[in-house]
N, C-alpha and C positions, 0 to 999 in steps of 0.2 A: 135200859132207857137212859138217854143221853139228858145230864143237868143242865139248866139255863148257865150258862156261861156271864151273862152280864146281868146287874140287879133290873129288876121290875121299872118302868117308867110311869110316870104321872099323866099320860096322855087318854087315857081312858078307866075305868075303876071294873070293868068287865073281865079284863084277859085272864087272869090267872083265876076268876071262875068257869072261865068257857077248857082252861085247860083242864083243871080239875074233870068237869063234865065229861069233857071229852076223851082222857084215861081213864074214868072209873068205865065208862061203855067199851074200852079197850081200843076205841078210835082212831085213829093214825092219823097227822094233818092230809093228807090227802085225801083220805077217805070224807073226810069235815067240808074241803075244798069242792069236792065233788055234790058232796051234797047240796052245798050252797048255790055251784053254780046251776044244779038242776032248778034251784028253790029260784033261781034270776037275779041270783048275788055274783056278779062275776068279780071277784080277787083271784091274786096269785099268791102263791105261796110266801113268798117273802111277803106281802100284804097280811097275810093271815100268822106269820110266826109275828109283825112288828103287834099286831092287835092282839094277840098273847102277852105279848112280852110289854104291851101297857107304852107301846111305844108310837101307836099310832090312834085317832079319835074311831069310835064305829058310830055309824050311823043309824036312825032310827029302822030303816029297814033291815041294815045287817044282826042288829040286834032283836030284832022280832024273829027273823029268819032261825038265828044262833038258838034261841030259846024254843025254839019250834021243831027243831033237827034234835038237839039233846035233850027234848022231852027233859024241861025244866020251865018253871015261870021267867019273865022278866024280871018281877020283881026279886028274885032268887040271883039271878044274874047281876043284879045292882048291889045286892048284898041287903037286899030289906026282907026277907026271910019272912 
């Protein structure tokens, strides 16, 4: 498994749970990518590694979407546990 290469950004507080989620299910980003666009989320991949990597905003749909595909809450996604 390839490490992030540049530190986490401040543009969202979601990515690096959505990664988390998304390796512990053994996931691949496309696999994620797919899923979403089934769910009426259409990103691309660089769309979806920048919202990883905390470097782009997600929206309230992507974020419902995100928590609905990794079978996690939202509020788990936010970090409110």
């Amino acid at each position: 498994m390839k490490k992030r290469k540049l530190p986490l950004g401040d543009r969202n507080m979601i990515g690096a749970r959505v990664t988390e989620a998304r390796e512990k299910q053994g996931m691949k980003q496309v696999e994620l990518l797919s899923k979403l666009q089934t769910a009426g989320i259409d990103i691309s991949i660089p769309a979806l590694s920048l919202l990883e990597g905390q470097k782009r905003p997600v929206s309230d749909l992507e974020l419902n979407a995100l928590a609905d595909i990794l079978n996690v809450s939202v509020d788990w996604l936010l970090g409110r546990e």
